[in-house]
DRENDO-1510 file (C-alpha; in Angstrom, 1 decimal, always signed):
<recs>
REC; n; res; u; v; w
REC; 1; UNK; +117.6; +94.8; +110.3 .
REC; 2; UNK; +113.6; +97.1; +110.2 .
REC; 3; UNK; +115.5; +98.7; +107.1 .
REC; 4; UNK; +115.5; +95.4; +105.1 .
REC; 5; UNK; +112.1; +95.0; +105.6 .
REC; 6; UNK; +110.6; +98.4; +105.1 .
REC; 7; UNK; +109.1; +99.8; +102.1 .
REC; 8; UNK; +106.8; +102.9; +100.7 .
REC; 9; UNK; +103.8; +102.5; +99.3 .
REC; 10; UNK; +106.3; +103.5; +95.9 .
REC; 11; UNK; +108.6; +100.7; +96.0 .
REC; 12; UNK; +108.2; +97.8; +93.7 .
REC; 13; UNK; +105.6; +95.3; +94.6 .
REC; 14; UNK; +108.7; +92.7; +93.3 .
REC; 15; UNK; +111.1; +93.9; +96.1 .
REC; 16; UNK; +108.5; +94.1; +98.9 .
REC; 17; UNK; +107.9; +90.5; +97.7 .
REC; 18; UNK; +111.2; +89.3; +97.5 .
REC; 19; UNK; +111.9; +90.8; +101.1 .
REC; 20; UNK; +108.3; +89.1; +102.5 .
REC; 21; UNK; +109.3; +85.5; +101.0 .
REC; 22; UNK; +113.0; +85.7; +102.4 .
REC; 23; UNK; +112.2; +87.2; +106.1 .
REC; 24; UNK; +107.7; +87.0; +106.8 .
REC; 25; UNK; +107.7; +89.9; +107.3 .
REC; 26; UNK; +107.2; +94.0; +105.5 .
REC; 27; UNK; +106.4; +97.3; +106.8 .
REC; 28; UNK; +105.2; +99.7; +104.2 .
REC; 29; UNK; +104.7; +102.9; +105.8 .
REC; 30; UNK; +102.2; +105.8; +105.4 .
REC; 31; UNK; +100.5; +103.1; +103.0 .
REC; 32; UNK; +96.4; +104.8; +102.0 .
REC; 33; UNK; +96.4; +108.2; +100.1 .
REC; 34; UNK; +95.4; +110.8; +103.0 .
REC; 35; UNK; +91.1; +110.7; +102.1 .
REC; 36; UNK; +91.3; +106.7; +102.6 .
REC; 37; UNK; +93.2; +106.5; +106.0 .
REC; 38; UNK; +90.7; +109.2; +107.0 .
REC; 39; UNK; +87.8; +107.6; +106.5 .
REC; 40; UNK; +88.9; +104.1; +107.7 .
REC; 41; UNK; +90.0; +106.1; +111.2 .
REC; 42; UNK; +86.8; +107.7; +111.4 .
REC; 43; UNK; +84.8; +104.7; +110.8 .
REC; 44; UNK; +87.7; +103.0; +113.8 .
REC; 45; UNK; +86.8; +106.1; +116.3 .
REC; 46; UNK; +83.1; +105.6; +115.9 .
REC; 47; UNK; +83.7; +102.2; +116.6 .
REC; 48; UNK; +85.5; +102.5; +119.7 .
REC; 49; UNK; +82.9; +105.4; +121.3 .
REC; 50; UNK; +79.7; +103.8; +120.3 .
REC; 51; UNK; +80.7; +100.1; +121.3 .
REC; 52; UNK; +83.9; +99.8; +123.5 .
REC; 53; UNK; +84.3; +102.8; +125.4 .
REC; 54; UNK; +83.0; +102.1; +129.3 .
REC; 55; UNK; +79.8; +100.1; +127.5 .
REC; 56; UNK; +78.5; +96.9; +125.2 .
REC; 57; UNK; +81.7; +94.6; +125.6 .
REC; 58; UNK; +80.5; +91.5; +124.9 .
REC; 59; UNK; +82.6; +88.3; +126.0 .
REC; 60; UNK; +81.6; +85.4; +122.8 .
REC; 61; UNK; +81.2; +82.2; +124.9 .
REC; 62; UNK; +83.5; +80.1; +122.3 .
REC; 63; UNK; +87.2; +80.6; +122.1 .
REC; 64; UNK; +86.8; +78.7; +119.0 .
REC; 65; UNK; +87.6; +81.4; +116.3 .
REC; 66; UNK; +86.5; +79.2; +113.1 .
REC; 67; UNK; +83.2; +79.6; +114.0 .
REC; 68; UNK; +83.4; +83.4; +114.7 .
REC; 69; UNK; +85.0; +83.4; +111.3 .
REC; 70; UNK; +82.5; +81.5; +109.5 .
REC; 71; UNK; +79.3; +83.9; +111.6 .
REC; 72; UNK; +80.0; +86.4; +109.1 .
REC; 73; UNK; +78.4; +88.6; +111.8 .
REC; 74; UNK; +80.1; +91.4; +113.6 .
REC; 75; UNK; +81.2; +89.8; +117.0 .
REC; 76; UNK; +83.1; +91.7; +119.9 .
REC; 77; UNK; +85.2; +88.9; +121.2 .
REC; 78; UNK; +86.9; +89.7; +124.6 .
REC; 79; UNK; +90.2; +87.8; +125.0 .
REC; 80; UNK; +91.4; +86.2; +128.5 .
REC; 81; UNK; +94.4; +84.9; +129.7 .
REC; 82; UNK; +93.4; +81.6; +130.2 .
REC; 83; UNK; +91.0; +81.2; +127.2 .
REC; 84; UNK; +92.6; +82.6; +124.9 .
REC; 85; UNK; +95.4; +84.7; +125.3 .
REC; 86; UNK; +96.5; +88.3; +125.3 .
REC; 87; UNK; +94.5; +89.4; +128.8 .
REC; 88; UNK; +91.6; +92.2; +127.8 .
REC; 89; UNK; +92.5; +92.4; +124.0 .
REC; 90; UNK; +89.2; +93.1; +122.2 .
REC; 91; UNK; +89.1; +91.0; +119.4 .
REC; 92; UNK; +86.2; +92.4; +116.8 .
REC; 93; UNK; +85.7; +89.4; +114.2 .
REC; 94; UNK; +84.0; +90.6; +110.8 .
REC; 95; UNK; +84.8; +94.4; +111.3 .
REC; 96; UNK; +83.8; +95.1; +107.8 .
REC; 97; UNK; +80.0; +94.0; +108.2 .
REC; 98; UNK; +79.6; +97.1; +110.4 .
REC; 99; UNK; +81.9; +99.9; +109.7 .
REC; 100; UNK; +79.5; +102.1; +106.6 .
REC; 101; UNK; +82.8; +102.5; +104.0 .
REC; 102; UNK; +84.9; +99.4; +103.6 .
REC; 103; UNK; +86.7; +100.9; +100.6 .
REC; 104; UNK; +89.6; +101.7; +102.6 .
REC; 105; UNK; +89.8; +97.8; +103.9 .
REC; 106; UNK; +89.2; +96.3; +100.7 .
REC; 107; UNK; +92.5; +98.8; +99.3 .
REC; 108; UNK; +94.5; +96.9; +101.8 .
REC; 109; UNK; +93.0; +93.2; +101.3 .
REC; 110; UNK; +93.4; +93.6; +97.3 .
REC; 111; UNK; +97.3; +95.0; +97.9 .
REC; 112; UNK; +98.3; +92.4; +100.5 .
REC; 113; UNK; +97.0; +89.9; +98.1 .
REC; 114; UNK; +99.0; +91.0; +95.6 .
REC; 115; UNK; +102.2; +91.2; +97.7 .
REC; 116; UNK; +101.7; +87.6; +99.0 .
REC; 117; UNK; +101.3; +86.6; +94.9 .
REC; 118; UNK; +104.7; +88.2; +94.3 .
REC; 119; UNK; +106.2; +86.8; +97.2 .
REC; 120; UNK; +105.0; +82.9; +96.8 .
REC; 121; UNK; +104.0; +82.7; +93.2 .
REC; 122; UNK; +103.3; +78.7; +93.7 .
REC; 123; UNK; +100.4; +79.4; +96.1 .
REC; 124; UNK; +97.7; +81.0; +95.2 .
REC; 125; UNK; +96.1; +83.0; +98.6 .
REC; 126; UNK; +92.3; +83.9; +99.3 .
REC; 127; UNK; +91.3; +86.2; +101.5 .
REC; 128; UNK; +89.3; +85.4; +105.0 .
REC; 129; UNK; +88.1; +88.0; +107.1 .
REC; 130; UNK; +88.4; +91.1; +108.5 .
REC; 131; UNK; +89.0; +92.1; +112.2 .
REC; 132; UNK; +89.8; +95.3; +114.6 .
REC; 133; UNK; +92.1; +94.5; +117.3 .
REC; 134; UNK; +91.9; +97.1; +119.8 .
REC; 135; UNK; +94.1; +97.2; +123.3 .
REC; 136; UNK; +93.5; +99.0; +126.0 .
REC; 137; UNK; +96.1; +98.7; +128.7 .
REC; 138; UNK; +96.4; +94.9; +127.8 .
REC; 139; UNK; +99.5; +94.5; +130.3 .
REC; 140; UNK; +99.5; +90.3; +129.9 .
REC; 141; UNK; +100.0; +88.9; +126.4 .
REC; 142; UNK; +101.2; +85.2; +124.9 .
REC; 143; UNK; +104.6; +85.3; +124.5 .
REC; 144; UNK; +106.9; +84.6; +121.3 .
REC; 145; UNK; +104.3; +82.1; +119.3 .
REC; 146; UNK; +103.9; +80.8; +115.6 .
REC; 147; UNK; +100.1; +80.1; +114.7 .
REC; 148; UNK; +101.5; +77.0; +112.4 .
REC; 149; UNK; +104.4; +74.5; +112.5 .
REC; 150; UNK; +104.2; +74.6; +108.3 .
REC; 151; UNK; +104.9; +76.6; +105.5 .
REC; 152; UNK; +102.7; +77.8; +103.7 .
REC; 153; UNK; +100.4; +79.0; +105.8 .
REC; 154; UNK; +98.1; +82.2; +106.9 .
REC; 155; UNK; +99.2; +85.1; +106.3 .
REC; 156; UNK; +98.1; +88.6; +107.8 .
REC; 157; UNK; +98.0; +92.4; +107.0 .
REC; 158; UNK; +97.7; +94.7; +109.5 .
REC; 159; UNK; +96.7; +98.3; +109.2 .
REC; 160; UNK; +97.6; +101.0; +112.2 .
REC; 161; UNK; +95.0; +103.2; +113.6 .
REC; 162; UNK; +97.3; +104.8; +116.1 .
REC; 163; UNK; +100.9; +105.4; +116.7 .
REC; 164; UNK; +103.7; +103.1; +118.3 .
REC; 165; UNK; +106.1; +105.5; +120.4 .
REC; 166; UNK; +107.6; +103.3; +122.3 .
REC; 167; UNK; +107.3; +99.5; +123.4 .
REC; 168; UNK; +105.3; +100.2; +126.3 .
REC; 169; UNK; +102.5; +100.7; +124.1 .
REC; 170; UNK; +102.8; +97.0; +123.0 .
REC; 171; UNK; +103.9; +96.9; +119.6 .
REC; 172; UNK; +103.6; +93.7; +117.0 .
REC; 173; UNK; +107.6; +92.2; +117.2 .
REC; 174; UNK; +108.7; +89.3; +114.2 .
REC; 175; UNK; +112.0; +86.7; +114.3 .
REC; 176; UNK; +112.7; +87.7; +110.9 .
REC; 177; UNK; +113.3; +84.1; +108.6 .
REC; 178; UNK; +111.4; +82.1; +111.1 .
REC; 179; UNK; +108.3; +81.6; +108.5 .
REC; 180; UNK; +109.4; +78.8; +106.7 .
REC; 181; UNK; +110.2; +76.3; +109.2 .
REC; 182; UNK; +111.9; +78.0; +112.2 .
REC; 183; UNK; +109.0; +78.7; +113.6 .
REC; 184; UNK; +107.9; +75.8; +114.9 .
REC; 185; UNK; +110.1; +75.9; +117.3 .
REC; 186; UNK; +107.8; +78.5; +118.4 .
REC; 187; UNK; +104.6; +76.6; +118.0 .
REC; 188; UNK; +102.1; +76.6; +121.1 .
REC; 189; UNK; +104.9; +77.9; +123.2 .
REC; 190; UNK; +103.3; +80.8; +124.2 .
REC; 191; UNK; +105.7; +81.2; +127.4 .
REC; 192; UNK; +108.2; +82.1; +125.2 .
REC; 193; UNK; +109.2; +85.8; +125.7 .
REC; 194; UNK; +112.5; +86.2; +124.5 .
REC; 195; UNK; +113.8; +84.5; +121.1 .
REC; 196; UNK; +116.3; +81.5; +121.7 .
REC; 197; UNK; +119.3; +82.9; +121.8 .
REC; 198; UNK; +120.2; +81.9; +117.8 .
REC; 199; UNK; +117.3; +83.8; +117.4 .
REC; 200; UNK; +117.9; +87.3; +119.1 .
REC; 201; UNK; +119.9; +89.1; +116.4 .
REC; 202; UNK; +116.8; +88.3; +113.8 .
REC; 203; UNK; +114.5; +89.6; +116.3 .
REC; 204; UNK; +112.7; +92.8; +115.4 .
REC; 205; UNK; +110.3; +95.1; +117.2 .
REC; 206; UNK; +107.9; +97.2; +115.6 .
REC; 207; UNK; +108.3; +100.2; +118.0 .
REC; 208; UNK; +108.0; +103.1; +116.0 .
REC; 209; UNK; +105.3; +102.0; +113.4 .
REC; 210; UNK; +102.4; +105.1; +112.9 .
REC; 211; UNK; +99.3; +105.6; +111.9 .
REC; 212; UNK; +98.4; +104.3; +108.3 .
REC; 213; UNK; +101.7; +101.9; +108.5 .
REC; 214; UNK; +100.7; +98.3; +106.9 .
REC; 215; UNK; +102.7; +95.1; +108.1 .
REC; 216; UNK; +102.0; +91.9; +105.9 .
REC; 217; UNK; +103.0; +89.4; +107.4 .
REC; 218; UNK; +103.4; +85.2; +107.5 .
REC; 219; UNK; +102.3; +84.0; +110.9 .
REC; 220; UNK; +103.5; +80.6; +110.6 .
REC; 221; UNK; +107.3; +82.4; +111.7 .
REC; 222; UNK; +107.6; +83.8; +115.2 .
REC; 223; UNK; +105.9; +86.3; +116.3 .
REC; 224; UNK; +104.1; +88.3; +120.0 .
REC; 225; UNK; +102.6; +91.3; +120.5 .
REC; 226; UNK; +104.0; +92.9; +123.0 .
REC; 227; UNK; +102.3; +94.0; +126.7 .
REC; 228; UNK; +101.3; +97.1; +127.1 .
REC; 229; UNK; +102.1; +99.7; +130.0 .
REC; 230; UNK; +98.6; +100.7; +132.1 .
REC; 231; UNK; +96.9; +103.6; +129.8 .
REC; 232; UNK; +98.4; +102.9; +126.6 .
REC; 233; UNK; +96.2; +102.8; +123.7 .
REC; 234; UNK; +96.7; +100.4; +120.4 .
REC; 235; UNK; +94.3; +99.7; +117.5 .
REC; 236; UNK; +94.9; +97.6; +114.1 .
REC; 237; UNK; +92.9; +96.1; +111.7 .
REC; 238; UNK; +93.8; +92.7; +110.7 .
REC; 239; UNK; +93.3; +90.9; +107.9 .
REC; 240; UNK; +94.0; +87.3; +106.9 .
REC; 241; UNK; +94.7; +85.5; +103.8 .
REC; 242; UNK; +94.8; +81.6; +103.4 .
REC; 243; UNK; +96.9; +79.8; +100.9 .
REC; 244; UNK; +94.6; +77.3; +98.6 .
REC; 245; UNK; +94.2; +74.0; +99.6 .
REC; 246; UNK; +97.3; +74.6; +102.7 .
REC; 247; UNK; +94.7; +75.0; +105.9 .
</recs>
């Protein structure tokens, strides 16, 4: 099923849209030209040794990520199990305020946006903010979950920062289709961790996605991250894209 969904940055921008609005989900691999995924991995390495690495976690007191949406401020959000989700999953909110080139990030937002327009011409998306996820030996997450019962709904981009070699090192997994109803079967379920069983043969893990791969996906269809073995590494940045006048 990965082969229906996965693209270069070469194809046509109609058949990556075609395949996002049947199935929520693309993979377009080795997406930036070599200077740009560079630079947005240095600025993500600098990152990780001046603010995460063994000093300055901060834990945001409010689960409530509208607000840390709306702070356009550069918050380090630690996520727990009970608050949250996804046990020690360091959520940075408004990555782009801080990182020095956001050229790179912009590339991406401006692309996606233009993906989502090809796939759902009736809707007309806006972009809504910027984030780096980065997990570190995250070993709990929710399960199988849709972030909306409706279509449309947010959409999301995600850019890699490190390889996927195997699922211990807890790689982003889709029920292909789900996004346009299906998925509310999915919705706040987050003990969900295997499809339903009409499910399984749609379900697709993203277990060999590299450095510089982008994922655009629709989050209203099912959809986990998967745990992570103790001492594997994983970094993304995400960004999301509301449909006008749908959230």
């Amino acid at each position: 099923m990965k082969h229906l969904i996965t693209f270069t940055k070469d194809s046509s921008k109609q058949d990556i849209g075609r395949a996002l609005d049947k199935y929520g989900v693309v993979l377009i691999k080795d997406y930036l030209p070599k200077e740009n995924f560079n630079s947005v991995h240095t600025e993500y390495k600098n990152f990780l040794k001046e603010n995460v690495i063994g000093k300055n976690i901060l834990v945001n007191p409010s689960a409530n990520f509208g607000s840390l949406r709306a702070s356009g401020k550069t918050i380090i959000n630690k996520r727990f199990k009970g608050r949250d989700g996804d046990e020690g999953l360091i959520d940075v909110w408004n990555i782009d305020q801080t990182i020095n080139n956001p050229d790179p990030i912009n590339k991406v937002k401006d692309y996606s946006l233009s993906i989502l327009q090809e796939a759902f011409p009736q809707y007309i998306y806006h972009f809504k903010t910027n984030n780096l996820y980065i997990n570190h030996s995250v070993t709990h997450t929710r399960g199988i979950h849709s972030d909306s019962g409706v279509f449309p709904s947010r959409a999301k981009s995600f850019l890699f920062m490190t390889d996927i070699n195997d699922q211990a090192d807890g790689p982003f997994s889709f029920i292909l289709g789900t996004h346009k109803g299906k998925g509310k079967d999915y919705w706040h379920k987050y003990d969900i961790y295997s499809p339903l069983p009409e499910d399984a043969s749609n379900y697709v893990i993203f277990d060999d996605a590299k450095k510089n791969d982008l994922v655009i996906t629709c989050v209203a269809g099912a959809h986990r991250g998967l745990p992570q073995e103790v001492g594997r590494k994983r970094g993304v940045f995400v960004s999301s894209y509301d449909p006008e006048g749908h959230i």
